[in-house]
N, CA, C and O atoms as CSV, one atom per row, in Angstrom:
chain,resi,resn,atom,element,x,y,z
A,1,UNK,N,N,0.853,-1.187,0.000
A,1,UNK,CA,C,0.000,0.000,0.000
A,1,UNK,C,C,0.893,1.242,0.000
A,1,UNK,O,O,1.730,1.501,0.865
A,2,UNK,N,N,0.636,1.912,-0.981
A,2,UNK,CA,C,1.321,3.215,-0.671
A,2,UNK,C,C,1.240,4.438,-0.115
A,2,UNK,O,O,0.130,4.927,-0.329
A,3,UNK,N,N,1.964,5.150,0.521
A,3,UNK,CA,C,2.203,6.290,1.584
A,3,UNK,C,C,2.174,7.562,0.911
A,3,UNK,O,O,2.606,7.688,-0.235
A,4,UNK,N,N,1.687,8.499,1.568
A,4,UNK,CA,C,1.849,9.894,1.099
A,4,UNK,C,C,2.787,10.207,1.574
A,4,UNK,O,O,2.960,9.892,2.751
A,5,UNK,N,N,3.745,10.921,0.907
A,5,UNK,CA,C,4.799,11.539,1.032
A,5,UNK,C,C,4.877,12.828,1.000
A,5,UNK,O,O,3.978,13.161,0.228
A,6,UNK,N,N,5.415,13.775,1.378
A,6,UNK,CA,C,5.734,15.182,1.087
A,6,UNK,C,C,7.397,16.093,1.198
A,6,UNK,O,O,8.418,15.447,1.437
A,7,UNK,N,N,7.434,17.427,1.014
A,7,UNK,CA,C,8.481,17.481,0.979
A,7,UNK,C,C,8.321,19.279,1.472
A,7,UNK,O,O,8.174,20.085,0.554
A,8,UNK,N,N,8.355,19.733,2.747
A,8,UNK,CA,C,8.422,21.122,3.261
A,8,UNK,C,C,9.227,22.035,2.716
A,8,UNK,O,O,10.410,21.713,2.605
A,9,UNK,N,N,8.899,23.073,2.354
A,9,UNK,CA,C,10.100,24.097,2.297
A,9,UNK,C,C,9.805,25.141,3.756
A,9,UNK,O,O,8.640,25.060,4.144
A,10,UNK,N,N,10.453,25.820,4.350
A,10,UNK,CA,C,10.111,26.819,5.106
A,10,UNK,C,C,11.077,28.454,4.426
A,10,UNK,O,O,12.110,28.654,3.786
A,11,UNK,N,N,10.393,28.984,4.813
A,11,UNK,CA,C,10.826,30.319,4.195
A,11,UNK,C,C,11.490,31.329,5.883
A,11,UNK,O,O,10.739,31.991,6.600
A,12,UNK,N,N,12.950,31.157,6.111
A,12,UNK,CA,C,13.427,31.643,6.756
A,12,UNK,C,C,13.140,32.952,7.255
A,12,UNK,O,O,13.061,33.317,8.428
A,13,UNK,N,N,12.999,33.588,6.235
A,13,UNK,CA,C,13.119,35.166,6.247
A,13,UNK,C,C,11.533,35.580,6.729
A,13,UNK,O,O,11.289,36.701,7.175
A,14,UNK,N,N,10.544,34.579,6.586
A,14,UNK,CA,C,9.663,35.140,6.899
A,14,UNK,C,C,9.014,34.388,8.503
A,14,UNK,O,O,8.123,34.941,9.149
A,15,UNK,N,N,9.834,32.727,9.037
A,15,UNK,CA,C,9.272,32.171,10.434
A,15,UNK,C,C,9.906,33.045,11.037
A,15,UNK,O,O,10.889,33.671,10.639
A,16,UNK,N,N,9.136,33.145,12.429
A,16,UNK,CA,C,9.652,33.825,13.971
A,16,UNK,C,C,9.701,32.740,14.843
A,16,UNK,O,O,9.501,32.986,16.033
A,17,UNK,N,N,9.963,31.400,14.448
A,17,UNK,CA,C,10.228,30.196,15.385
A,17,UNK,C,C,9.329,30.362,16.320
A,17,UNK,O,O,9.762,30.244,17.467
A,18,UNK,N,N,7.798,30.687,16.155
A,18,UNK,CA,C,7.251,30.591,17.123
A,18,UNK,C,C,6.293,29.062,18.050
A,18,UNK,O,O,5.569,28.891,19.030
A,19,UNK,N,N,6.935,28.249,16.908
A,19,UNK,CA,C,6.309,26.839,18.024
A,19,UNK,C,C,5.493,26.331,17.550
A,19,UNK,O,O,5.371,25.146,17.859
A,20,UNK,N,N,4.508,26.905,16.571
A,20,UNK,CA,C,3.286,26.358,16.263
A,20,UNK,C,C,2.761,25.389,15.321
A,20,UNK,O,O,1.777,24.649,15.295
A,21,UNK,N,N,3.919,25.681,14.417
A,21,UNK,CA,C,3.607,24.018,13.604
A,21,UNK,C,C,4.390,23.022,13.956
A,21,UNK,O,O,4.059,22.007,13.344
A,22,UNK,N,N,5.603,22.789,14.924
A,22,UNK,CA,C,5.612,21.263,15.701
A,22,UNK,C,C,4.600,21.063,16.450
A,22,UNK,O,O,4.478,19.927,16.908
A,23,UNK,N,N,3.834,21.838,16.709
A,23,UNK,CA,C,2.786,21.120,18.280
A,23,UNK,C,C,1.606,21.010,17.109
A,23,UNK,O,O,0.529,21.308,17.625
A,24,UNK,N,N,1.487,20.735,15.941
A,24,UNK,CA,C,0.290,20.390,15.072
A,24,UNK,C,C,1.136,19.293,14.065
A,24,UNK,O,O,0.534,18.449,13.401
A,25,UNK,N,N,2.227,19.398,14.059
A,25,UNK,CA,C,2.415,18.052,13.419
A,25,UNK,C,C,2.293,16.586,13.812
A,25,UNK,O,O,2.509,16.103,14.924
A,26,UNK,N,N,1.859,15.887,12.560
A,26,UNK,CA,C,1.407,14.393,13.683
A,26,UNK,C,C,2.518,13.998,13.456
A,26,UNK,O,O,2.954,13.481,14.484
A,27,UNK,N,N,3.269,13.955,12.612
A,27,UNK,CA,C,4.365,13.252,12.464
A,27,UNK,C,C,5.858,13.687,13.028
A,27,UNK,O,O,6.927,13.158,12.725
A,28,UNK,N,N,5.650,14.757,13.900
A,28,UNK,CA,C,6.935,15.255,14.184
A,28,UNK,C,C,8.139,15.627,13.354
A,28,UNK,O,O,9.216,15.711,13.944
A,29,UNK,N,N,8.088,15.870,12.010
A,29,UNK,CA,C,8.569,16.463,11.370
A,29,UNK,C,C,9.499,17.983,11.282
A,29,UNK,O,O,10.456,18.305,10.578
A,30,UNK,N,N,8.705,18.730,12.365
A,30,UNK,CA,C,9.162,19.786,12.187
A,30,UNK,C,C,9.861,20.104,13.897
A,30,UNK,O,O,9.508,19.592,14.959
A,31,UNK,N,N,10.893,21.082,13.651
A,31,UNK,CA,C,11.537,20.999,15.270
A,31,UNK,C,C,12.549,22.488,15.045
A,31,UNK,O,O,13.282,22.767,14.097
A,32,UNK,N,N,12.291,23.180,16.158
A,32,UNK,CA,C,13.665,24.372,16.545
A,32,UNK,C,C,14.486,23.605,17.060
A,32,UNK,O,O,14.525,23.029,18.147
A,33,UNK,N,N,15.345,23.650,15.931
A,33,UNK,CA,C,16.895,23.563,16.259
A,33,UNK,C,C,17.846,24.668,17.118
A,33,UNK,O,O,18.145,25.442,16.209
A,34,UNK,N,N,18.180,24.938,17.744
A,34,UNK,CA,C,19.164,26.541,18.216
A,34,UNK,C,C,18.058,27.271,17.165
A,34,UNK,O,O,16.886,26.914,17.052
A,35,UNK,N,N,18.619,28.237,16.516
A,35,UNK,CA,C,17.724,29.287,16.481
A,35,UNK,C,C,16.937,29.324,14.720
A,35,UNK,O,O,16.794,30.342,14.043
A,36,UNK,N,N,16.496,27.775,14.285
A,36,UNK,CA,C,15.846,27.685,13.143
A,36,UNK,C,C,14.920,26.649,13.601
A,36,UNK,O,O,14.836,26.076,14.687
A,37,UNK,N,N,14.213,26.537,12.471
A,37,UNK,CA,C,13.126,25.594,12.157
A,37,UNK,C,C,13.639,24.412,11.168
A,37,UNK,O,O,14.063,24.713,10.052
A,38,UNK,N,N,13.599,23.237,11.543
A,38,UNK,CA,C,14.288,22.548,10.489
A,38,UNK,C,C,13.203,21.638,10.265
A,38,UNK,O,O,12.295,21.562,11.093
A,39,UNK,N,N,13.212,20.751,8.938
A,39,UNK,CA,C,12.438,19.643,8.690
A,39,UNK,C,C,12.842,18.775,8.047
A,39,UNK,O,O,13.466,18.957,7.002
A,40,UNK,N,N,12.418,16.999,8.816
A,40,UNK,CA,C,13.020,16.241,8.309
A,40,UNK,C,C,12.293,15.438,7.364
A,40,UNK,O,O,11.638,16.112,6.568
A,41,UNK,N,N,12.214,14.099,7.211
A,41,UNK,CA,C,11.840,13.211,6.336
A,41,UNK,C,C,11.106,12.654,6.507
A,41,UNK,O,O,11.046,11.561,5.944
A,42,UNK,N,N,10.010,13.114,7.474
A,42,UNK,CA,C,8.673,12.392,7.713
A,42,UNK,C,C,7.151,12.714,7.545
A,42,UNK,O,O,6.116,12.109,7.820
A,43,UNK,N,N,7.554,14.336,6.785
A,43,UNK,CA,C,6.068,14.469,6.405
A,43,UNK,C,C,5.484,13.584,5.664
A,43,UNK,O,O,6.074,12.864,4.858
A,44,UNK,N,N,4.053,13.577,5.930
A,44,UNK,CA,C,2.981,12.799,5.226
A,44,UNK,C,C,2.182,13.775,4.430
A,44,UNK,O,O,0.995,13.462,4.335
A,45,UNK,N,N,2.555,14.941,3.801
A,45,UNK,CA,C,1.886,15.880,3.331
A,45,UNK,C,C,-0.241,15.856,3.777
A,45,UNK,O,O,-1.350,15.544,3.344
A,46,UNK,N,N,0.551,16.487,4.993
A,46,UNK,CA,C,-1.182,16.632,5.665
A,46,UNK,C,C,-1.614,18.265,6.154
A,46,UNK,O,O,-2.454,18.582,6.996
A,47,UNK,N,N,-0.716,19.184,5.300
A,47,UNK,CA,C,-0.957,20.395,5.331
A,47,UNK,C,C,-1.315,21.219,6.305
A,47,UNK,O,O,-1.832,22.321,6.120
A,48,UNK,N,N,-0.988,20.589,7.670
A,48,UNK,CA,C,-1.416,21.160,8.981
A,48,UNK,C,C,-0.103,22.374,9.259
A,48,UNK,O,O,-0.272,23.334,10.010
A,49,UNK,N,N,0.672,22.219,8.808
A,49,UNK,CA,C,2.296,23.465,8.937
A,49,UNK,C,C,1.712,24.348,8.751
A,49,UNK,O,O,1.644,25.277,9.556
A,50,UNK,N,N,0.937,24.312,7.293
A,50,UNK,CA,C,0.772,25.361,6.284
A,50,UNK,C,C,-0.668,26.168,7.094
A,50,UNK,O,O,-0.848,27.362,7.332
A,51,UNK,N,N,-1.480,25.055,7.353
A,51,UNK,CA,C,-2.756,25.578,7.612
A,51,UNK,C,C,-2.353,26.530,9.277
A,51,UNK,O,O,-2.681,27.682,9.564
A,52,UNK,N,N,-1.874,25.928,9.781
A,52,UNK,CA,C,-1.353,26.927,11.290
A,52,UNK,C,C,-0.346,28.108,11.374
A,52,UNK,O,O,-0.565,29.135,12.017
A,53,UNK,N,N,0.397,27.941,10.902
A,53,UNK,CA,C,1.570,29.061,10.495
A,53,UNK,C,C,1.025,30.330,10.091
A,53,UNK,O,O,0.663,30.642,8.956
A,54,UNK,N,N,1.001,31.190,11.374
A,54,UNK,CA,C,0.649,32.653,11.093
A,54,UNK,C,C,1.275,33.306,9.673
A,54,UNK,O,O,0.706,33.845,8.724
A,55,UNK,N,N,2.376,33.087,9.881
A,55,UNK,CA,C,3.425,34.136,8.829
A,55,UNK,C,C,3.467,32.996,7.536
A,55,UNK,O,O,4.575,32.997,7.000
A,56,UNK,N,N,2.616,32.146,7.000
A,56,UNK,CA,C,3.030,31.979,5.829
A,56,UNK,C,C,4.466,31.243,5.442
A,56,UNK,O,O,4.825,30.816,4.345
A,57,UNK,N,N,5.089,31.237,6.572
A,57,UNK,CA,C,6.267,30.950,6.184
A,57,UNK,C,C,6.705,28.706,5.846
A,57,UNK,O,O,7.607,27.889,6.030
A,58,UNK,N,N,5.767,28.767,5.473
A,58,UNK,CA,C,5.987,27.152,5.744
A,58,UNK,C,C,4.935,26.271,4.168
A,58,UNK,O,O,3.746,26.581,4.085
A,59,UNK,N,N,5.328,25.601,3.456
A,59,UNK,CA,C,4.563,25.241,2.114
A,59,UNK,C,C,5.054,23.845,1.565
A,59,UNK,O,O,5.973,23.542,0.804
A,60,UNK,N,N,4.269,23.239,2.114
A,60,UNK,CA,C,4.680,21.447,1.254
A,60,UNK,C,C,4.348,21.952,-0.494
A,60,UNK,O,O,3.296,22.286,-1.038
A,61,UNK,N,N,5.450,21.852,-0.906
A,61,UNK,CA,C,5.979,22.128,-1.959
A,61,UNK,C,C,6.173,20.719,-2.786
A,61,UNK,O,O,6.566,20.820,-3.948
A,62,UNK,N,N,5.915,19.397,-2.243
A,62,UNK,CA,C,5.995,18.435,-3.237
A,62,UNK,C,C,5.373,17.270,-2.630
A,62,UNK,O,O,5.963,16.889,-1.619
A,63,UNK,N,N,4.425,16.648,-2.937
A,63,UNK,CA,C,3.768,15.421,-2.699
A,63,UNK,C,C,3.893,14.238,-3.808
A,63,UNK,O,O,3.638,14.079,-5.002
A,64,UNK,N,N,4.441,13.493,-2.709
A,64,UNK,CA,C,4.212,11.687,-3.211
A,64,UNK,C,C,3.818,11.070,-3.208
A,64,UNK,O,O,2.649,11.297,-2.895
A,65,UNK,N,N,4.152,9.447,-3.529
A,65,UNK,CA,C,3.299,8.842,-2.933
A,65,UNK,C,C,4.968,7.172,-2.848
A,65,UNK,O,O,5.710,6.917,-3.797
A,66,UNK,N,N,4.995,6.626,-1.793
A,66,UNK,CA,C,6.104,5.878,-1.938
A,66,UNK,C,C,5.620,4.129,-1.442
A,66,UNK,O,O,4.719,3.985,-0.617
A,67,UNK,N,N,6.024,3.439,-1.788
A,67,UNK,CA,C,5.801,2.046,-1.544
A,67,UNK,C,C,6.339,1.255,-0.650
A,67,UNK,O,O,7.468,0.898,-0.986
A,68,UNK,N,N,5.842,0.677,0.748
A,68,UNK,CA,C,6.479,0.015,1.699
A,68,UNK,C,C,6.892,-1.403,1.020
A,68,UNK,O,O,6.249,-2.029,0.177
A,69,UNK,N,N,8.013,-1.707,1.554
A,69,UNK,CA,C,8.837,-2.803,1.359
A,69,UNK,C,C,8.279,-3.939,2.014
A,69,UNK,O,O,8.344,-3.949,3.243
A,70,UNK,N,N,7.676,-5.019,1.353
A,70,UNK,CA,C,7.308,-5.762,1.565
A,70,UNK,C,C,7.827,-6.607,2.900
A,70,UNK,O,O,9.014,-6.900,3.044
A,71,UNK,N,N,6.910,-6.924,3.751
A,71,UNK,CA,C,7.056,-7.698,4.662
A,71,UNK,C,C,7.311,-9.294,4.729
A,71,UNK,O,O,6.812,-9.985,3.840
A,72,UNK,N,N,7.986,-9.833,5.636
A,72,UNK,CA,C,7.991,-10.895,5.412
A,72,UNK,C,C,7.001,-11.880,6.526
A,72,UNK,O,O,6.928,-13.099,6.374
């Protein structure tokens, strides 16, 4: 079965690291590092960054879809 995938951009110049799209991500994806916002490899493109983020600064910019490796 295949997975939605996605792929964040955040727009530096415009977050104020204010907190609000890690505490809405389900997947924990997103995290302040020292003094940025970084994102890793686990969005599920579920548009909750985008939809909470006062400043705009945050846009899944690419959706997938990827295939789990068969189990044994």
């Amino acid at each position: 079965m295949p997975r939605k995938k996605g792929e964040v951009a955040i727009n530096h110049n415009y977050c104020k690291r204010c907190n609000i799209c890690p505490q809405f991500c389900p997947t924990h994806n997103l995290e302040i590092v020292g003094s940025r916002l970084v994102s890793y490899d686990r969005c599920i493109a579920c548009y909750m960054c985008e939809r909470y983020c006062p400043d705009m600064a945050i846009e899944v910019v690419k959706v997938y879809y990827v295939e789990d490796a068969p189990t044994r």
